[in-house]
N, C-alpha and C positions, 0 to 999 in steps of 0.2 A: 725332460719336460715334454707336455704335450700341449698343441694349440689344437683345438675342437672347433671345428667351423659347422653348423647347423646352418646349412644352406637356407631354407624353408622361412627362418627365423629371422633371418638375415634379408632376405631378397622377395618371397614370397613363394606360391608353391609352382612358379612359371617363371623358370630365366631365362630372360631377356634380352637385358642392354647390355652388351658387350663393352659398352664404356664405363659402366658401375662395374664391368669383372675386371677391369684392367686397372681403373682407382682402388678396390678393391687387393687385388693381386698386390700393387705397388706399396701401400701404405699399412697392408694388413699381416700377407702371406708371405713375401720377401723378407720383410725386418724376421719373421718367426725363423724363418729358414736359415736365414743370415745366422741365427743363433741356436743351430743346429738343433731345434725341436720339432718334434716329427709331428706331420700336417695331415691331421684327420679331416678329411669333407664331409660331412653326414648329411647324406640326399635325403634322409625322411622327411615325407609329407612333400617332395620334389615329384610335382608330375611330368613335364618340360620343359625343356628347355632350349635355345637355340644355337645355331652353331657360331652365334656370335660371341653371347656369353662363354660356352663353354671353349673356345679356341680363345678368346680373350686372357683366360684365367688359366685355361691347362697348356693349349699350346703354347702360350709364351711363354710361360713358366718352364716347361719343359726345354723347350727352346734353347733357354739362357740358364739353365742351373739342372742339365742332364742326370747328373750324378748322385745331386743333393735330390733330385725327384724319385729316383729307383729306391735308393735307399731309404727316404723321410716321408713321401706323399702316399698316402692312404686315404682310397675311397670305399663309403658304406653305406648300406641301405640305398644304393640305388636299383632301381626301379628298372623293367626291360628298356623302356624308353630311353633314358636318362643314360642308361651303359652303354646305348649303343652311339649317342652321341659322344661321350667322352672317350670310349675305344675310337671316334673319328680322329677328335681332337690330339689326343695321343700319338695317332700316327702322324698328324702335323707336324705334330711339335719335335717326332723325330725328324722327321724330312727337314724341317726348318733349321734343326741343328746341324744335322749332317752337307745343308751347304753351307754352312760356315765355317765348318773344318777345314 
């Protein structure tokens, strides 16, 4: 199975709040994960976003379910901007794990 997230559609084409990415993350992105369905983000029509949203939703993510992210989490149609936020958060989210080991 696949779970399809149309960021744009969802949020608008500017993320934001970092606290709609982590209710988000909690209630939408984890249960899919939990049930090993691999997690497409589709940035179309995403022109920014902040590093609150995106560490809300990728570094935590990452953070606490490493293995399930390498394997399952797929990002698309993002935009120069948008990549180089989430290549940030990305390295959060390892560093975040790696002091938890």
């Amino acid at each position: 199975m696949k779970a399809i997230f149309v960021m744009s559609e969802r949020f608008s084409s500017f993320l934001s709040n970092g606290d709609e990415a982590n209710v988000f993350r909690f209630t939408e992105v984890e249960p899919a994960l939990s049930r090993r369905e691999e997690i497409v983000f589709d940035f179309s029509g995403v022109t920014n976003m902040t590093t609150s949203f995106a560490n809300g939703l990728v570094a935590t993510l990452l953070a606490h379910h490493p293995e399930e992210f390498t394997r399952l989490v797929r990002f698309q149609n993002c935009d120069p901007v948008v990549k180089t936020i989430l290549l940030g958060a990305i390295a959060l989210g390892r560093k975040e794990h790696s002091s938890f080991v």
